[in-house]
N, C-alpha and C positions, 0 to 999 in steps of 0.2 A: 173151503172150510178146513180144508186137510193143510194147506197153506198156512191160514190163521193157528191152526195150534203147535203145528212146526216150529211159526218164528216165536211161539208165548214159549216153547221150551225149552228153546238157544237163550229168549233172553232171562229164563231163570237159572241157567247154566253159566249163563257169563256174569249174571250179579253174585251167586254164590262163588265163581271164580276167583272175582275180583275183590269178595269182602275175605277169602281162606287162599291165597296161592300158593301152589305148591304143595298143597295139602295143610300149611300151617297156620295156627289162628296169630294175628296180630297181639296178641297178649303175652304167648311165650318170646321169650328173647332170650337167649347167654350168647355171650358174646366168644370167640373163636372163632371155628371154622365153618359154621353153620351159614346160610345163606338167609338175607333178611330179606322179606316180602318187598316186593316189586313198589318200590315210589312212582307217584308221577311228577310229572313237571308242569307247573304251572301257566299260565298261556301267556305271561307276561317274559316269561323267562325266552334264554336266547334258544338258538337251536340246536337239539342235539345233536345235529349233525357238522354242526360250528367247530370242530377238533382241531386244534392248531397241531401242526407236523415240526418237524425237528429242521426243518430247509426252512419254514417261515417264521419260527418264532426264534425271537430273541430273549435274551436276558437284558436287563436293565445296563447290566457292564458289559454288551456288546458281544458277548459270545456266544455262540450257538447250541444248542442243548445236541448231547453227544449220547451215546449209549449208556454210561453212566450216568447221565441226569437225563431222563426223558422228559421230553415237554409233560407242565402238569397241567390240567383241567379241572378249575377251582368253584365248584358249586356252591350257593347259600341255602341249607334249611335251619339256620338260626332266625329268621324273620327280622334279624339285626341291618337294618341302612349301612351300606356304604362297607359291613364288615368280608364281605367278597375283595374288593379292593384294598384292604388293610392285608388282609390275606397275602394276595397277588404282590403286594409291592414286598413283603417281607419277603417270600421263596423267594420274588426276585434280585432284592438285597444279598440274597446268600448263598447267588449263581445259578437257581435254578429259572425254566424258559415256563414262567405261571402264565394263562390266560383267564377273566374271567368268564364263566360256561353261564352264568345268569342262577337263577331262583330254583330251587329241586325242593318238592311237597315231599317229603317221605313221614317214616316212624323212626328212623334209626336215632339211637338213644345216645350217641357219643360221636362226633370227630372222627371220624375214618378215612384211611388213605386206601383207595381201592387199584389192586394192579390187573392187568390181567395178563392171566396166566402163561398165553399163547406168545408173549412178547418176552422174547429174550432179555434177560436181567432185569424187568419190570417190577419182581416183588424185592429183590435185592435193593434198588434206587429205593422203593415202599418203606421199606429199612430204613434207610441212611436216611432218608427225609424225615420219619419217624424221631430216628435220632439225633437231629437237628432241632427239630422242633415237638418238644416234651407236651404241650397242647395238644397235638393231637395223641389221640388216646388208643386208637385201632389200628391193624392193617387189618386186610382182607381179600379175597381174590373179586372182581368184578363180580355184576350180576346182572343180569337185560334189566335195560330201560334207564341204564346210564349212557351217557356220553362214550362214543368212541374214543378212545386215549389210551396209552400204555399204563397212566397214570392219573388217577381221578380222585380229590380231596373232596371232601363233603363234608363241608363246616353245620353242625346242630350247635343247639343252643348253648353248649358247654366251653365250647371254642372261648378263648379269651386273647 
């Protein structure tokens, strides 16, 4: 019995978790520096542990992504076909080593290049890529339940 209401309490703890993380409700957003609630990934999508490294990925023109361009890791929550690889081929048009990371469910409201923090010159490339391409609309530093990667775009529906 004491079992029984144990697990009835963990699992009203993890649905309230899961609908507020972090403390915050899915309703507020400003965009900066603030961290946005945990997306998941979709079970169609590839895996997130799929992160291309800078020894195995290439660029389209054959060069190897260096410290100033770190491999990117190219997500879809636009629910747009095919525009993950529209994505991919353009970074890669324009020297960077894109892969695409498959399908990401989130809320985030805009295009964001996500770096993280802990990888030398990550938010710097975040930058330069940013300023390459005027479409995307954010930076921001990582946040669990993305992809491993120095560099992680996350194309939403605004993406063009």
């Amino acid at each position: 019995m004491l079992g029984l209401l144990l697990g009835t309490v963990l699992l009203i703890i993890a649905i309230v978790a899961l609908h507020h993380p972090r403390g915050r409700t899915s309703g507020t957003r400003t965009t900066g520096a603030t961290t946005p609630p945990i997306p998941t990934r979709s079970s169609t999508s590839a895996s997130p542990n799929a992160a291309p490294t800078a020894s195995t990925t290439t660029a389209k023109s054959g060069s190897t992504a260096n410290s100033s361009r770190p491999p990117l890791i190219v997500l879809d929550d636009s629910g747009r076909d095919g525009l993950v690889q529209v994505a991919v081929t353009r970074f890669s048009s324009a020297g960077w080593a894109a892969s695409d990371g498959g399908r990401f469910v989130s809320d985030i409201p805009s295009t964001t290049i996500y770096y993280d923090p802990a990888v030398s010159g990550a938010e710097a490339a975040a930058l330069r890529l940013r300023g390459q391409f005027p479409a995307i609309h954010r930076v921001a530093p990582r946040f669990s339940g993305l992809p491993a990667g120095p560099v992680v775009v996350l194309l939403a529906s605004d993406y063009s």
